[in-house]
Legacy VTK file of the C-alpha trace (Angstrom):
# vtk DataFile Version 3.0
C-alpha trace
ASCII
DATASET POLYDATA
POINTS 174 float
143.481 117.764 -45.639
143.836 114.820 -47.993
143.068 116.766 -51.202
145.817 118.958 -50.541
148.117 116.513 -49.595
147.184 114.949 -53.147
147.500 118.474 -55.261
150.722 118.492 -53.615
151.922 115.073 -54.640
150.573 115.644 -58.133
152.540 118.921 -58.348
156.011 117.006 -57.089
155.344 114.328 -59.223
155.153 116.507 -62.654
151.886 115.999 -64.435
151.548 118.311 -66.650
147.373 119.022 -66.096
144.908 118.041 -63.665
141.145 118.743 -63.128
138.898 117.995 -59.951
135.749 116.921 -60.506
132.886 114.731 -58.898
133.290 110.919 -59.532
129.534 111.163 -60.498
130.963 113.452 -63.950
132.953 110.373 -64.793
131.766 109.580 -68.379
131.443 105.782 -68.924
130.297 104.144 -72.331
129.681 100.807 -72.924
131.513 100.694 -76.067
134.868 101.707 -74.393
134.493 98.888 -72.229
133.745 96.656 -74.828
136.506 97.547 -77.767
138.949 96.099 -74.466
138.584 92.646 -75.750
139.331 93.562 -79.092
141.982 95.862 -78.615
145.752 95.484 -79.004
147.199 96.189 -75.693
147.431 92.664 -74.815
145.873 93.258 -70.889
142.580 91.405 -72.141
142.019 88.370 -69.906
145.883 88.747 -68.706
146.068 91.338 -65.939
143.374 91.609 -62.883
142.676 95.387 -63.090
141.190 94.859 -66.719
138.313 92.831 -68.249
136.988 90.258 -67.563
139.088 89.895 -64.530
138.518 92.892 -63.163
134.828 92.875 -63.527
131.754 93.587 -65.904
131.207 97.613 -66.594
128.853 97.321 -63.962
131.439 96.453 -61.135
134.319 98.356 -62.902
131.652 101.537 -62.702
131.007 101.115 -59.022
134.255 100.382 -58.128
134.812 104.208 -59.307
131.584 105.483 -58.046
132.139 104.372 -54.347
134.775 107.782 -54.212
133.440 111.027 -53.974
135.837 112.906 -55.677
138.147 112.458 -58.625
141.199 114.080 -59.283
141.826 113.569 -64.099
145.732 113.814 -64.249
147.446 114.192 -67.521
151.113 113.442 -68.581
151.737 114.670 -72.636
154.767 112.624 -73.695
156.622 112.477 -77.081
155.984 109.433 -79.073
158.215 109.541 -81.467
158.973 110.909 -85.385
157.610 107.357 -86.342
155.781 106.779 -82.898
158.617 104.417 -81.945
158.309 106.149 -78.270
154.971 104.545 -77.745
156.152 101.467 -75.603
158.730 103.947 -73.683
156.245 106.513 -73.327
153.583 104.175 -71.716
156.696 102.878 -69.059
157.560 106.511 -68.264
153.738 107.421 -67.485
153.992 103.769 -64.792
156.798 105.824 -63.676
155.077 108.645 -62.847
151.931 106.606 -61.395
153.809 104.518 -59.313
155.951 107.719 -57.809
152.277 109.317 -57.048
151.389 105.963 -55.690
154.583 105.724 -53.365
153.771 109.603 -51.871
149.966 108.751 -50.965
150.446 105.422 -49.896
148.791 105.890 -46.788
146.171 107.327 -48.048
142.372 106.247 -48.662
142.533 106.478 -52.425
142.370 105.026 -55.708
144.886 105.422 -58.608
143.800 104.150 -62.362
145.483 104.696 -65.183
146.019 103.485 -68.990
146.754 100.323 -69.447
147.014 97.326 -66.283
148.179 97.590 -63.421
151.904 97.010 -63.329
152.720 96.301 -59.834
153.908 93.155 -60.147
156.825 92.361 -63.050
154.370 89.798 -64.284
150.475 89.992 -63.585
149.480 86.615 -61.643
146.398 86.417 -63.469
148.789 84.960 -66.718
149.250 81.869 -64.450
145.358 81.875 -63.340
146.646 82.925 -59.831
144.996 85.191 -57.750
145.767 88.749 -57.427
149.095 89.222 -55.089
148.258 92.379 -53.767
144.242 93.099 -54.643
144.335 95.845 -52.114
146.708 97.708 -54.291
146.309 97.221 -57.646
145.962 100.041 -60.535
142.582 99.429 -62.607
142.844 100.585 -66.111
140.630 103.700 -66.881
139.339 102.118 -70.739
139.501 99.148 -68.821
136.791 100.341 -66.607
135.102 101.628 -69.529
135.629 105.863 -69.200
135.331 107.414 -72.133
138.654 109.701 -71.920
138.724 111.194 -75.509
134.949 113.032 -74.145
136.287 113.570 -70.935
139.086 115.176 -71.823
137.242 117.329 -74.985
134.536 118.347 -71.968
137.199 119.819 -69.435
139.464 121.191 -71.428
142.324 118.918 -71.356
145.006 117.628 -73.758
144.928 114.631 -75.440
146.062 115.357 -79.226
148.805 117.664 -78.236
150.399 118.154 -81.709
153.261 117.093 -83.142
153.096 113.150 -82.340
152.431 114.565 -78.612
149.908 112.962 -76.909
148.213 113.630 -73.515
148.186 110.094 -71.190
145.436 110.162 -68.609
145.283 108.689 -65.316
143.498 109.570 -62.140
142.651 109.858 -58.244
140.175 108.926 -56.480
139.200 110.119 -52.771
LINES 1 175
174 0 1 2 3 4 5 6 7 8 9 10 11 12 13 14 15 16 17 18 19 20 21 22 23 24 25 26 27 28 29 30 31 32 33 34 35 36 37 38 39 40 41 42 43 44 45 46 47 48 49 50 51 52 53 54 55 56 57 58 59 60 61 62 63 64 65 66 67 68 69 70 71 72 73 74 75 76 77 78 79 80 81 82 83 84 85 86 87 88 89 90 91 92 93 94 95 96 97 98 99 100 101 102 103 104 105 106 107 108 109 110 111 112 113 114 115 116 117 118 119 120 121 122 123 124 125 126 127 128 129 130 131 132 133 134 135 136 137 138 139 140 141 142 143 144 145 146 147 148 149 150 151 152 153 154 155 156 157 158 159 160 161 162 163 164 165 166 167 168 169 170 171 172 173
């Protein structure tokens, strides 16, 4: 069954949380997907899996919608004394994504995550290329415009760990 076979891969992986829930108790909100183009992360315009490459909210909404199921992992990391550990905290979580990505390859699913997709070393969208590998990219979850801070407050989940430890979210879809 493919839910198990995902549990399992999330268990070998090492998240440190998960929740199932119905892809209809996403939460979306507008202004999530809207603070992207302000915000600092830099993906803006320069990776496919975020805005406005990857889609208005509309699209980016569907594109989670069309999956039944949804699988909210969570990864609390260290950032630091001085939050120096940001940069190597957000590399470690790829890590993690991209291990969970090699063990259900095969699989019909959907991985997002924070951040763009980091499949390729550089995004092909900085040269106004197309997408290398649409088929397998990693949308961004703010990208897409979930509101993770409510999510995460509604099922329980951490995201302000304590002690400059924050939860990083990312998730499955099937």
């Amino acid at each position: 069954m493919l839910r198990d076979k995902i549990i399992t891969a999330i268990n070998e992986v090492g998240f440190d949380e998960y929740k199932e829930i119905s892809s209809s108790d996403i939460i979306f909100a507008d202004a999530v997907f809207a603070s992207c183009k302000t915000n600092t992360c830099g993906n803006y315009g320069q990776n496919h899996s975020c805005p406005p490459l990857s889609g208005d909210m509309e699209i980016n909404k569907q594109r989670f919608l069309n999956y039944d199921h949804a699988i909210i992992l969570n990864k609390i990391m260290f950032l630091g004394e001085y939050y120096e550990k940001m940069e190597s905290s957000m590399t470690e979580v790829f890590g993690f994504l991209n291990e969970l990505r090699g063990k259900l390859e095969d699989e019909p699913i959907m991985i997002a995550g924070p951040g763009g997709c980091d499949l390729c070393k550089e995004c092909s969208a900085k040269a106004s290329e197309p997408c290398r590998f649409p088929e397998k990219k990693r949308y961004s979850m703010e990208g897409s415009g979930m509101d993770i801070v409510t999510m995460s407050r509604k099922l329980g989940m951490t995201y302000n760990a304590g002690d400059k430890n924050v939860g990083f979210f990312m998730m499955v879809l099937y």
